[in-house]
C-alpha positions in Angstrom: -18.5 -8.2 101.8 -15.6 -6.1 102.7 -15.0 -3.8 105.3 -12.8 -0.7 104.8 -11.0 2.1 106.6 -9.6 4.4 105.4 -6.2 5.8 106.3 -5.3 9.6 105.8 -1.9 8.7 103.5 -4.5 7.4 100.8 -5.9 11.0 100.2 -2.7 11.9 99.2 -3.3 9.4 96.0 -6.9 9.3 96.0 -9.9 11.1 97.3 -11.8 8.7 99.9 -15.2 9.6 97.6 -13.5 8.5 94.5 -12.2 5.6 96.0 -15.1 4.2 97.3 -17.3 5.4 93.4 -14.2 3.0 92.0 -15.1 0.0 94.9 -19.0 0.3 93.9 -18.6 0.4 90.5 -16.5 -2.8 90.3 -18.6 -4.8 92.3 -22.2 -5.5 91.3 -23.1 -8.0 93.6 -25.8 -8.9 95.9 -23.5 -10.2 98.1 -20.9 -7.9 98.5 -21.5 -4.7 101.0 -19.2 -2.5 101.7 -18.6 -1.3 105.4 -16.6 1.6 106.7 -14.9 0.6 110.3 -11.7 1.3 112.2 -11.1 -2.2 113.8 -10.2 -0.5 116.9 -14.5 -0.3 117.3 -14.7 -4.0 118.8 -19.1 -3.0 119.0 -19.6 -2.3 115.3 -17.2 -5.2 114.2 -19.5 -7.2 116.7 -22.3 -5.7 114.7 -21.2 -6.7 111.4 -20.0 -10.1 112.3 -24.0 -10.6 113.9 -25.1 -9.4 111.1 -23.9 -11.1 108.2 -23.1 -14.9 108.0 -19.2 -15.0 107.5 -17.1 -18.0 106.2 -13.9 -16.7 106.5 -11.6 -12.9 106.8 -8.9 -11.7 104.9 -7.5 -9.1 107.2 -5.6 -6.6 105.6 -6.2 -3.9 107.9 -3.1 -2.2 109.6 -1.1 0.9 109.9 1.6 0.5 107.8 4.6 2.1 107.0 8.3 1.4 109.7 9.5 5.4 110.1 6.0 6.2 111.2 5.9 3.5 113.6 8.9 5.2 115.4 7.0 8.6 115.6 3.7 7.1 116.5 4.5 3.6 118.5 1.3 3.8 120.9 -1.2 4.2 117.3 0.7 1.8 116.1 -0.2 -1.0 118.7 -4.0 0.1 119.1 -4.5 -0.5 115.4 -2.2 -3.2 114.2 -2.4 -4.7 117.8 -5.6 -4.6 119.3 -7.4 -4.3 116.4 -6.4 -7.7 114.9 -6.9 -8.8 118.7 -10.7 -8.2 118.0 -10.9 -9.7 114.4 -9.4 -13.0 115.9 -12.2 -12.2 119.0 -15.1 -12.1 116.8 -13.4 -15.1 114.4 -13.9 -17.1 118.1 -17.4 -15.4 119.2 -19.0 -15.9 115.8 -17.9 -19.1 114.6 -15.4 -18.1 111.5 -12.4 -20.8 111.2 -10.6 -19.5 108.1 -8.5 -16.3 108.5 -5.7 -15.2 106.1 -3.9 -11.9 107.2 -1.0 -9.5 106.4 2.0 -9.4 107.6 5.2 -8.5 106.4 9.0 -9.2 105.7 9.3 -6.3 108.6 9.2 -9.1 110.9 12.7 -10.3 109.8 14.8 -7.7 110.9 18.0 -7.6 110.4 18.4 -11.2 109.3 21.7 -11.5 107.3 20.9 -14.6 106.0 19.4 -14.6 102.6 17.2 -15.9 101.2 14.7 -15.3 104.4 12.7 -18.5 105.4 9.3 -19.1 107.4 11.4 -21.0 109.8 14.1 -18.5 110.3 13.6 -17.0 114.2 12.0 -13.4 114.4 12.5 -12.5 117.8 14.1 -9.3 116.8 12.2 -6.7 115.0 13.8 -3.3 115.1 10.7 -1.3 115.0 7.5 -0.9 116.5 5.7 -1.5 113.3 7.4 -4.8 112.7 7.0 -6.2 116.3 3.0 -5.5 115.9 3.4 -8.0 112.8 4.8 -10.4 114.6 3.2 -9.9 117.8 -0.1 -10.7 116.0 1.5 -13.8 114.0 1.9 -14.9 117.8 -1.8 -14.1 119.0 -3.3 -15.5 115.7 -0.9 -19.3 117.0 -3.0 -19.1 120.6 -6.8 -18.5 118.7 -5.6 -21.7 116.2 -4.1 -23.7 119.1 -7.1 -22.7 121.6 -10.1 -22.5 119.0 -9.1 -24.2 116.0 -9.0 -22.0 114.0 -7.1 -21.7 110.3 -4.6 -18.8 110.4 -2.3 -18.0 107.9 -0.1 -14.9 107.9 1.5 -13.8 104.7 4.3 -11.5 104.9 4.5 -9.7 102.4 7.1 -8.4 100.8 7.2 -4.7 99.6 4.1 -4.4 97.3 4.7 -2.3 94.2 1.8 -1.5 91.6 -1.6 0.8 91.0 -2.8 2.4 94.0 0.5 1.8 95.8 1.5 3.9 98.8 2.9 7.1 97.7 5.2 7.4 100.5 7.3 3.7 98.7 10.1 4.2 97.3 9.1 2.7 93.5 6.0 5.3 93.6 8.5 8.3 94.7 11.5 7.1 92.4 8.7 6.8 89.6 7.4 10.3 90.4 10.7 12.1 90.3 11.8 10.2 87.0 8.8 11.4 85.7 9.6 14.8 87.0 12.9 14.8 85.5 14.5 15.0 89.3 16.9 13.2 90.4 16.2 10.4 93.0 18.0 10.7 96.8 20.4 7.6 97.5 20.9 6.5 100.9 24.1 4.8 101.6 26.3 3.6 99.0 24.1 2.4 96.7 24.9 -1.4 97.1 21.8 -2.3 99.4 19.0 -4.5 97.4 15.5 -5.6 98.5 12.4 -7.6 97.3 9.7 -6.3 95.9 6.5 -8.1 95.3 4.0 -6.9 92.3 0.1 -6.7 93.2 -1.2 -9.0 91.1 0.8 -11.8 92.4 -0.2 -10.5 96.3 -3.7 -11.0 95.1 -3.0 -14.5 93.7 -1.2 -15.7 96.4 -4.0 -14.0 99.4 -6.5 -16.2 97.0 -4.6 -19.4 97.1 -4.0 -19.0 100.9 -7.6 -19.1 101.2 -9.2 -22.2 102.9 
């Protein structure tokens, strides 16, 4: 079963109908529905949970994206916020003990030591988007601690790949190549980041999963 919203940015890519022809057509299963829900609407996640006997989430719901999250803090905590506060709600109410979710390398800041570890301390997120990440990372510790439940939070990374964001910089840079125009530089060019292909996102959500 999966259940999907979907966010304006993807029209820009893909028209929500043939996104959804793509989903049906790759998935000819009797046990797989597919259910349309902003996980801000805690009564028909409450629905679907009663209504179908779940094992375990993969939450990879969220507004994305840092420079949005500066124009648009308060959306930012109602969806990334409160809406994985009522996924781990009806994880508790209904019974379901496995949970893997997204988060991100956002939550590390402005970390200067490299490479980044899961123990480094990420008290210090310098935007709104990255302190919902880690604010739920911190929520999702109180339902395991309190409920037993399994949580793991992956942070992913920059993901690069088909149906990428278009608003990422390999989807722009690979646009404008392709375009034969040039590609803007910020800085002085010496600045590196990770990057993290889909596939492997995919095989590591699947390994992460109870």
């Amino acid at each position: 079963m999966k259940v999907e919203n979907f966010e304006d940015i993807l029209s820009v890519n893909m028209e929500r109908e043939e996104k959804l022809a793509e989903l049906k057509n790759a998935v000819d299963s009797d046990n797989y529905t597919l259910e349309i829900c902003d996980i801000r609407d805690l009564e028909n996640l409450e629905r679907i949970f009663s209504e179908n006997k779940i094992d375990g989430v993969i939450h990879l719901a969220a507004r994305a994206g840092v420079r949005p999250s500066i124009d648009d803090p308060i959306l930012y905590q109602e969806v990334n916020g409160r809406g994985t506060q009522n996924i781990l709600e009806c994880c508790r109410k209904y019974g379901v003990k496995n949970i893997v979710a997204a988060s991100s390398s956002s939550v590390y800041g402005n970390n200067k030591v490299v490479p980044f570890k899961e123990t480094d301390i990420v008290d210090y997120a310098i935007s709104p988007y990255a302190a919902t990440k880690k604010a739920n990372e911190v929520m999702g510790h109180v339902y395991h601690n309190l409920y037993d439940i399994n949580m793991a939070f992956l942070r992913f990374f920059t993901v690069y790949g088909p149906r990428q964001r278009p608003d990422l910089a390999i989807n722009k840079f690979t646009r404008l190549i392709l375009a034969g125009e040039e590609i803007p530089v910020y800085g002085d060019g010496s600045t590196s980041r990770d990057y993290t292909y889909i596939d492997d996102i995919v095989d590591g959500i699947c390994r992460s999963i109870w």
